[in-house]
ZAMARGU-4260 file (C-alpha; in steps of 0.2 Angstrom, whole numbers, plus 5000, padded with zeros to 4 digits):
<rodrens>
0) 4964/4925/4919 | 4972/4941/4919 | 4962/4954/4926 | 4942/4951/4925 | 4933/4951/4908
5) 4913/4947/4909 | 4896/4952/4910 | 4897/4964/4925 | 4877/4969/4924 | 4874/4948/4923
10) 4885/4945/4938 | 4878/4958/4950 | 4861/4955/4944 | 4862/4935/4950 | 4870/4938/4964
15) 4863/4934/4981 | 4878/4936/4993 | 4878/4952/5002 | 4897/4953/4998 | 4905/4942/4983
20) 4924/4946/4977 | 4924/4943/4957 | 4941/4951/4956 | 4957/4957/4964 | 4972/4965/4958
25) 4988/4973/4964 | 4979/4989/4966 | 4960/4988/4963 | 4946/4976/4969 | 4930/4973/4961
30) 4915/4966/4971 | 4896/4962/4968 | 4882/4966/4983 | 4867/4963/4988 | 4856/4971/5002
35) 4840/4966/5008 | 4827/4977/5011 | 4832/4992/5024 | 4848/4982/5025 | 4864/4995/5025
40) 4882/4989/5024 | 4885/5001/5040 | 4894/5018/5042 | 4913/5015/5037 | 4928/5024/5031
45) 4943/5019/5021 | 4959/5031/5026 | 4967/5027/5011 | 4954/5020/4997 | 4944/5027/4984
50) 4927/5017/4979 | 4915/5017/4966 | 4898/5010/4967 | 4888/5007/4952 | 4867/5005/4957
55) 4861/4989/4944 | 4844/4985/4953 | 4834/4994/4968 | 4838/5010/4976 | 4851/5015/4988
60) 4853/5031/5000 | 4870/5035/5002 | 4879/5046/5020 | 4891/5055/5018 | 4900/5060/5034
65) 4882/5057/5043 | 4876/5073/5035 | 4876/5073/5014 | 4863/5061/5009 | 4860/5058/4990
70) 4846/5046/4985 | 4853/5034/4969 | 4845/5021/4958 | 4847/5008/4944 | 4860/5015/4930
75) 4867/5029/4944 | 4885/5029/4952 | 4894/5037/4966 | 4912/5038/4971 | 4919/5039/4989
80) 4934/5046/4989 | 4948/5039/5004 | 4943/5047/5023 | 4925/5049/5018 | 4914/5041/5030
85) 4901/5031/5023 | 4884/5022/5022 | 4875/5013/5009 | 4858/5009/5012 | 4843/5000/5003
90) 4832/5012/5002 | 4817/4999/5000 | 4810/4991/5015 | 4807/4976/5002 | 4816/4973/4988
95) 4832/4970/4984 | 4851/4981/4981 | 4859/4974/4970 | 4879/4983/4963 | 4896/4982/4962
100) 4909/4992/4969 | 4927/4993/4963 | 4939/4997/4979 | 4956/5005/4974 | 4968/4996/4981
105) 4959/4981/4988 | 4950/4979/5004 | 4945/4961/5006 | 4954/4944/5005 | 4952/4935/4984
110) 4937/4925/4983 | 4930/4932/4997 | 4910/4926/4999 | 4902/4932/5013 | 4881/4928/5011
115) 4875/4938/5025 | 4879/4957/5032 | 4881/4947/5049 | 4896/4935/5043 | 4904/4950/5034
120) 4904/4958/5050 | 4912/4943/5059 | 4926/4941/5046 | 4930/4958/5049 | 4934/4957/5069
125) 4946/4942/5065
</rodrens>
């Protein structure tokens, strides 16, 4: 298929992979998450990437260069722009995060499925 036509609010809702890729171009990358409770994906910045996150379940805090916090929910978005440290966190101690995220250009290999935070964090030190 070219590019990625589908139920995007579907998709991110049923998934239950901490990181699934559902899309990769030449110059973006589009990726459904899920946290767990007071799960976070981890302070991180990308040198040369924009990214967009789009809230479709839970509550998230998001850092900013470990001072701007701003607390987002369901229906709310957020963009990162390039050599922005950044954290996303579930601000729930119990239920789930569900979103998507649109990385420009792409961070992670096609088809990339990683179920836990803990092997996302293995795949990135190979």
């Amino acid at each position: 298929m070219t590019g990625y036509v589908g139920p995007i609010e579907k998709e991110t809702l049923k998934n239950k992979f901490f990181r699934r890729v559902l899309f990769t171009g030449k110059h973006a990358q589009l990726v459904v998450m899920c946290l767990k409770g007071g799960e976070e994906i981890g302070n991180e910045v990308h040198p040369d990437v924009d990214q967009f996150f789009r809230i479709e379940e839970g509550k998230a805090k998001f850092v900013f260069n470990s001072s701007e916090e701003h607390k987002v929910k369901d229906g709310e978005a957020v963009v990162v722009p390039a050599g922005t440290y950044h954290n996303v966190i579930n601000a729930s101690k119990s239920e789930l995060l569900r979103l998507y995220t649109i990385y420009t250009p792409p961070q992670h290999p096609d088809g990339t499925i990683q179920e836990t935070k803990a092997e996302a964090e293995a795949a990135e030190h190979h």
